[in-house]
C-alpha positions as CSV (number, residue, x, y, z in Angstrom):
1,X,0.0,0.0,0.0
2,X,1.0,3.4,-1.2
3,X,0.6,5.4,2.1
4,X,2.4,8.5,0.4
5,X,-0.9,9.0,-1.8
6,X,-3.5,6.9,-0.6
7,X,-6.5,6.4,-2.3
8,X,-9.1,8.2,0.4
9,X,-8.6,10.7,2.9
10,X,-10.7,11.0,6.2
11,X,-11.1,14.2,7.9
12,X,-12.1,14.7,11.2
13,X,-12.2,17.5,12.5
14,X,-12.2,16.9,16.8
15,X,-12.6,19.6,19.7
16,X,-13.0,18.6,23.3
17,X,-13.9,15.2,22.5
18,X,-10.5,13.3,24.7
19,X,-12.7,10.8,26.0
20,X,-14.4,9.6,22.5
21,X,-11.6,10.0,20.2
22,X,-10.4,7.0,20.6
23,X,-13.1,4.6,19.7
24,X,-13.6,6.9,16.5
25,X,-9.9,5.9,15.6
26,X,-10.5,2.4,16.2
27,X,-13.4,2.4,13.7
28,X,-11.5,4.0,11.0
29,X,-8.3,1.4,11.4
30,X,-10.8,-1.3,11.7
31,X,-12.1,-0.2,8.4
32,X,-11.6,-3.5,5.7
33,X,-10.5,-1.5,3.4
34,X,-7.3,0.1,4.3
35,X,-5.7,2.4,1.5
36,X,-6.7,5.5,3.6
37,X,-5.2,8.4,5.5
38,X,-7.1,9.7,8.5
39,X,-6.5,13.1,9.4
40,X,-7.4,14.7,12.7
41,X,-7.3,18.0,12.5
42,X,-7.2,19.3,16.7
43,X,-8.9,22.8,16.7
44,X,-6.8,24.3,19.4
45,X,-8.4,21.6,22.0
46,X,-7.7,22.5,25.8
47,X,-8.1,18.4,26.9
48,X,-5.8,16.0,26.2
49,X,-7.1,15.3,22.8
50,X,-4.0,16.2,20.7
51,X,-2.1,13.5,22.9
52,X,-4.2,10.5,22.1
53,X,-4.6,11.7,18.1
54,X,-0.7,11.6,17.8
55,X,-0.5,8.4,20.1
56,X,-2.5,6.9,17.3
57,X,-0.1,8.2,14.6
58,X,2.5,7.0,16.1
59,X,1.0,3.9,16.6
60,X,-0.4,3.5,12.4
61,X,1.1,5.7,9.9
62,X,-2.4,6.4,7.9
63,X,-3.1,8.8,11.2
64,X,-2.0,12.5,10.8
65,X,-2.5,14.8,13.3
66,X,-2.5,18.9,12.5
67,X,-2.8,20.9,15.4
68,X,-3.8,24.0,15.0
69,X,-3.2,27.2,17.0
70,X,-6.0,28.8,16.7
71,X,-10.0,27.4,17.8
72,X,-12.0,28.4,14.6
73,X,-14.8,26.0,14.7
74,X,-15.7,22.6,12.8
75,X,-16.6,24.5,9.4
76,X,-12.8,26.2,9.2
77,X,-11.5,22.8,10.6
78,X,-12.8,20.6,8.2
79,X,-10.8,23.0,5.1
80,X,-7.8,22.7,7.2
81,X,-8.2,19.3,6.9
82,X,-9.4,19.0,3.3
83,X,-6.3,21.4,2.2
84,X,-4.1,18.6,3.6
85,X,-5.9,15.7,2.1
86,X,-3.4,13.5,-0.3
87,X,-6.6,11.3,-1.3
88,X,-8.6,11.0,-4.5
89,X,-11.9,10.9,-2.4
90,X,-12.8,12.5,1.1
91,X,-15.0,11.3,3.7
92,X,-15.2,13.4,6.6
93,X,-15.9,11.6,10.3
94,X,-16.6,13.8,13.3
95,X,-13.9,12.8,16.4
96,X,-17.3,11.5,18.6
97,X,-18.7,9.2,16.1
98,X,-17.8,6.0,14.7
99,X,-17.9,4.1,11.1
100,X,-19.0,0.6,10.3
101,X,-16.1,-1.9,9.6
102,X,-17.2,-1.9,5.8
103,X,-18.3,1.6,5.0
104,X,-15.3,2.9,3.3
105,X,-15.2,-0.5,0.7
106,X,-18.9,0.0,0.4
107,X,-19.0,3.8,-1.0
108,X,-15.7,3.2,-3.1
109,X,-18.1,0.1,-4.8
110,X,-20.7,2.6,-5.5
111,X,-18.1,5.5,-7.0
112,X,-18.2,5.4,-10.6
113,X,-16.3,7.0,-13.0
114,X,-19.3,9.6,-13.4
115,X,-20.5,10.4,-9.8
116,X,-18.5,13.5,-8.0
117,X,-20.7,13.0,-4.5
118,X,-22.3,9.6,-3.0
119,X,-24.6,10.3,-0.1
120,X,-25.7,7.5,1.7
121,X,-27.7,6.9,5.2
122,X,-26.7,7.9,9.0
123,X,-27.4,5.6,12.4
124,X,-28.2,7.9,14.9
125,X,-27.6,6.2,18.3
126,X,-29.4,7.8,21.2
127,X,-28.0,7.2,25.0
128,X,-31.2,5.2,25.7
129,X,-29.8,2.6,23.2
130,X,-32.6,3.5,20.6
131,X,-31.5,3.6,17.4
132,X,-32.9,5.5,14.4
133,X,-32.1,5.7,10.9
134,X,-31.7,8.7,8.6
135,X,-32.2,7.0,5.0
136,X,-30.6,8.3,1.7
137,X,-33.3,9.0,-0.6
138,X,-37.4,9.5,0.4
139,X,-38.7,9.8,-3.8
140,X,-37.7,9.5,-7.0
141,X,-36.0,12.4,-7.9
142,X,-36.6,14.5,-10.7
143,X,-33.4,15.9,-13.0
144,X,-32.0,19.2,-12.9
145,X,-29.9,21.3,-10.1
146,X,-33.3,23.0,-8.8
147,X,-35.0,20.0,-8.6
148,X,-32.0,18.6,-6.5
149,X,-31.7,21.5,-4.2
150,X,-35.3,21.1,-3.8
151,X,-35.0,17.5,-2.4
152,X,-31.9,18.6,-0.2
153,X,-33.6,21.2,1.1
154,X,-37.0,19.4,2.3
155,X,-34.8,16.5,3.2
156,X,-35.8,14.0,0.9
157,X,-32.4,13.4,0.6
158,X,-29.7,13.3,3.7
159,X,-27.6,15.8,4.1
160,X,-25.0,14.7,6.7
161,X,-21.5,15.2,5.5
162,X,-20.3,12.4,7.2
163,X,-22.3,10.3,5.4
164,X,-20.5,10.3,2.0
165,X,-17.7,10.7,0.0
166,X,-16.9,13.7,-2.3
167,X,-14.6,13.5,-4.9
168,X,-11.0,15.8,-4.0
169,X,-11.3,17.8,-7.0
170,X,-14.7,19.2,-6.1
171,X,-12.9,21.4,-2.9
172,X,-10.4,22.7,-5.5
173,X,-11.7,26.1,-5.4
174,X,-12.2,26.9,-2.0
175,X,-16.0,26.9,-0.2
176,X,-17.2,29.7,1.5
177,X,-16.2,29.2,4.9
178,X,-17.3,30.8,8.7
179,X,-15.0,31.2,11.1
180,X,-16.1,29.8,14.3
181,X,-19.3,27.8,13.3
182,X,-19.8,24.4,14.0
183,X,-23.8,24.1,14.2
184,X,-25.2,23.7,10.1
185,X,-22.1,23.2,8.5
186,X,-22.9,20.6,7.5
187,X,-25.3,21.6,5.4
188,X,-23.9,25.1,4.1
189,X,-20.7,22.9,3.2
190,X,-23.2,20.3,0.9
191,X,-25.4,23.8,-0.5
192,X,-21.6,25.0,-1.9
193,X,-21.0,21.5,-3.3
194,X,-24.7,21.0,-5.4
195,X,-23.5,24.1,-7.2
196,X,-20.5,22.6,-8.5
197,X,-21.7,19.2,-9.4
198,X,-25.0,17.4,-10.1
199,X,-23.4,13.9,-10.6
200,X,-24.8,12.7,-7.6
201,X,-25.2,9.0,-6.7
202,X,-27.4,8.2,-3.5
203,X,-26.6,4.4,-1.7
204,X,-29.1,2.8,0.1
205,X,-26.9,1.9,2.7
206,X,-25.9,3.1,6.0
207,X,-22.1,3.8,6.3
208,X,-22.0,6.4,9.3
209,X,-22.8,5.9,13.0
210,X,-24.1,9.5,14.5
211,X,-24.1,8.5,18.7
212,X,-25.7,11.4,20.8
213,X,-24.3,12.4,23.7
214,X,-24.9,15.5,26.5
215,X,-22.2,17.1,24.8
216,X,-23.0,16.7,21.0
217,X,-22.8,20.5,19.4
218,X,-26.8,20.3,18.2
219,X,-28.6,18.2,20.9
220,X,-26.5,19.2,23.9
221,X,-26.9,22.0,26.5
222,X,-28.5,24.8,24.1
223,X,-26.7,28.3,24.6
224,X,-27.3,31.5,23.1
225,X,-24.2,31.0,21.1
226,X,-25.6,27.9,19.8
227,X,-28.4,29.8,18.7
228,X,-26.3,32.7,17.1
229,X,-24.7,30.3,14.9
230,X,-28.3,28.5,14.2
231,X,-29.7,31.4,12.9
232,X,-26.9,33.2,11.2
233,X,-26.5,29.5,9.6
234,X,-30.2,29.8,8.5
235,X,-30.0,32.9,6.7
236,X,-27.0,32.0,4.8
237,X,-28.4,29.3,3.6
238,X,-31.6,31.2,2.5
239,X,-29.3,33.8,1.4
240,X,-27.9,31.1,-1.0
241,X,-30.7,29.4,-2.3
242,X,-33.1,32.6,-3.2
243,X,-29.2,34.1,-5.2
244,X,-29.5,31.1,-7.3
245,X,-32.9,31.6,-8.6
246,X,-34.2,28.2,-6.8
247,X,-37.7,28.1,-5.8
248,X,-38.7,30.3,-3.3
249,X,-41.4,27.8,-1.6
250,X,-38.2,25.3,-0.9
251,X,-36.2,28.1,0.2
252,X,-38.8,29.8,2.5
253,X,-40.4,26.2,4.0
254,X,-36.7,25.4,5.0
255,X,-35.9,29.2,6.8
256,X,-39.5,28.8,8.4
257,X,-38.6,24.9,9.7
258,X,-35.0,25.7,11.2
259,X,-36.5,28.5,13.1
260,X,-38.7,26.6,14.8
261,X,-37.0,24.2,15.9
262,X,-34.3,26.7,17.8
263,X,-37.5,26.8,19.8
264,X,-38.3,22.9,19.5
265,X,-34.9,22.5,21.0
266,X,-35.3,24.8,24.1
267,X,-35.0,28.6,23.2
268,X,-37.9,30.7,24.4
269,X,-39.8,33.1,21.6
270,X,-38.5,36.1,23.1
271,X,-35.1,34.8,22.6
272,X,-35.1,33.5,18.8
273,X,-37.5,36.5,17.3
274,X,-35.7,39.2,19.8
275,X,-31.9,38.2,18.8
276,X,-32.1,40.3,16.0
277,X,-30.9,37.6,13.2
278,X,-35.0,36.2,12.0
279,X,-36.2,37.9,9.2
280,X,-40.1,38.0,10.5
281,X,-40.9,39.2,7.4
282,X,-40.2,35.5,6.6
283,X,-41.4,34.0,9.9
284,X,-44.7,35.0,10.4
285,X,-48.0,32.8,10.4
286,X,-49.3,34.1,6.6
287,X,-46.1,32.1,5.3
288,X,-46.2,29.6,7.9
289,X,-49.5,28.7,6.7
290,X,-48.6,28.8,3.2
291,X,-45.3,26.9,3.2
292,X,-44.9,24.9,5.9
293,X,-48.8,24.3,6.5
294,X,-51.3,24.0,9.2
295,X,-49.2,21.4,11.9
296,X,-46.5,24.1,11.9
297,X,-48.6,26.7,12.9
298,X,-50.1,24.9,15.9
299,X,-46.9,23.3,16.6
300,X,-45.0,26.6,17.0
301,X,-47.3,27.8,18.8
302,X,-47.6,25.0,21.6
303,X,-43.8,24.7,22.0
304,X,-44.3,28.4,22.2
305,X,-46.5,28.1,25.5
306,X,-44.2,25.6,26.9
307,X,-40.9,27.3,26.6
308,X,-42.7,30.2,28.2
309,X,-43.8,27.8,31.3
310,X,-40.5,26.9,31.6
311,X,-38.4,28.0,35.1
312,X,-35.5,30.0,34.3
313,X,-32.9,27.4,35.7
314,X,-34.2,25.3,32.7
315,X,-33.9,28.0,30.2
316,X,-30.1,27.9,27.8
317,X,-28.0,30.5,29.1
């Protein structure tokens, strides 16, 4: 094996995560195929994260470590890492989560000549020890990059990063990048990449294990800053779509759907519609009823009433 120019390249980008880095490593170097590199790129971590990444490297030569000096957030992290990448394909893998043995043989079987992305379906395991499934593809899709962004955006199709692989030459010219945000990238990063490239293939199997924890960057403790970078997220991405002509019902019902759920996920009313970053001339019942429909309405409106009822010691900080 030819580990000066492998054949895939793995970024994971990793941030206080110490104590789950290490089983994230073991699924990559478990992996059955085994022409890869795995790059962890350490954004500036205060733990003892750095440590166990180059423990690893030293350990298996496919793990590279960059440390960088600087915290800038998962977006800026990931092109840190993609700037290093020696591979012909990426796959990104976030430093808490895990792959199955087979995932990496699995997409490169289903990357042909003519497909740029392959995006595939996402585990999601829950602390309980539920386990849900995220699957790849809802509908037939019908052709054409509106169409397509379309899907994406009402989430017919997934769009987790992590569960792909992406073709090197598409991050050639560099993506629009946000310092310091690491809630959404995911899907400004994929928003960037549709532009470039309709050869999309979509696998109907699940290559990427998402585990929830208390300390997951979306489903743990909600702060305001979480919510800054939610909504500043949101309007990019509306931003984006309604610059490139797509329809405006796709881009309105998805701008109306994320800012609900900042309150679905525990932010009061007073705290999404009075940060200043929600256009209400986009949120407001008229277009809730018209693009997102009745059950929006009346579900905004009782998670409304409950985060009101909350105590303050419950509220995000």
């Amino acid at each position: 094996m030819d580990t000066t120019s492998p054949l895939v390249s793995i970024v994971i980008p990793a941030y206080n995560i110490e104590a789950y880095l290490p089983r994230c490593l073991d699924s990559l170097l478990a992996q059955t195929f085994e022409d890869f590199e795995a790059i962890v790129v350490n954004d500036c971590s205060p733990d003892g994260l750095s440590a166990i990444a180059h423990r690893y490297a030293l350990r298996d030569t496919r793990v590279r470590v960059i440390d960088k000096p600087v915290n800038q957030g998962t977006m800026a992290a990931r092109r840190t890492g993609v700037e290093a990448a020696r591979g012909t394909f990426l796959v990104f893998c976030d430093g808490d989560d895990t792959m199955p043995p087979k995932a990496i043989e699995q997409m490169l079987q289903l990357m042909d000549g003519e497909t740029d992305m392959l995006l595939c379906g996402v585990r999601i395991l829950w602390p309980n020890g539920h386990i849900s499934y995220r699957p790849r593809l809802k509908a037939p899709l019908e052709p054409g990059l509106d169409a397509m962004y379309g899907a994406f955006v009402r989430q017919r199709i997934t769009w987790y990063l992590c569960a792909g692989m992406f073709r090197r030459s598409l991050f050639d010219d560099r993506l629009q990048v946000f310092v310091g945000q690491s809630i959404n990238e995911d899907y400004m990063i994929l928003l960037q990449l549709l532009q470039r490239s309709c050869r999309v293939r979509f696998g109907n199997i699940y290559v990427y294990d998402y585990i929830r924890t208390e300390d997951s960057a979306t489903y743990g403790r909600q702060t305001l800053k979480k919510l800054d970078m939610e909504l500043k997220a949101n309007q990019w991405c509306y931003d984006f779509l309604c610059s490139r002509s797509i329809r405006i019902d796709d881009a309105t019902w998805q701008y109306i759907r994320r800012v609900y759920k900042c309150i679905r996920r525990g932010f009061t009313r007073q705290q999404v519609l009075g940060s200043g970053l929600v256009d209400q001339t986009i949120f407001n019942v008229p277009n809730m009823m018209r693009y997102a429909g009745l059950s929006y309405v009346l579900k905004y409106y009782f998670w409304t009433i409950v985060r009101g009822m909350q105590p303050p010691s419950r509220r995000p900080s």
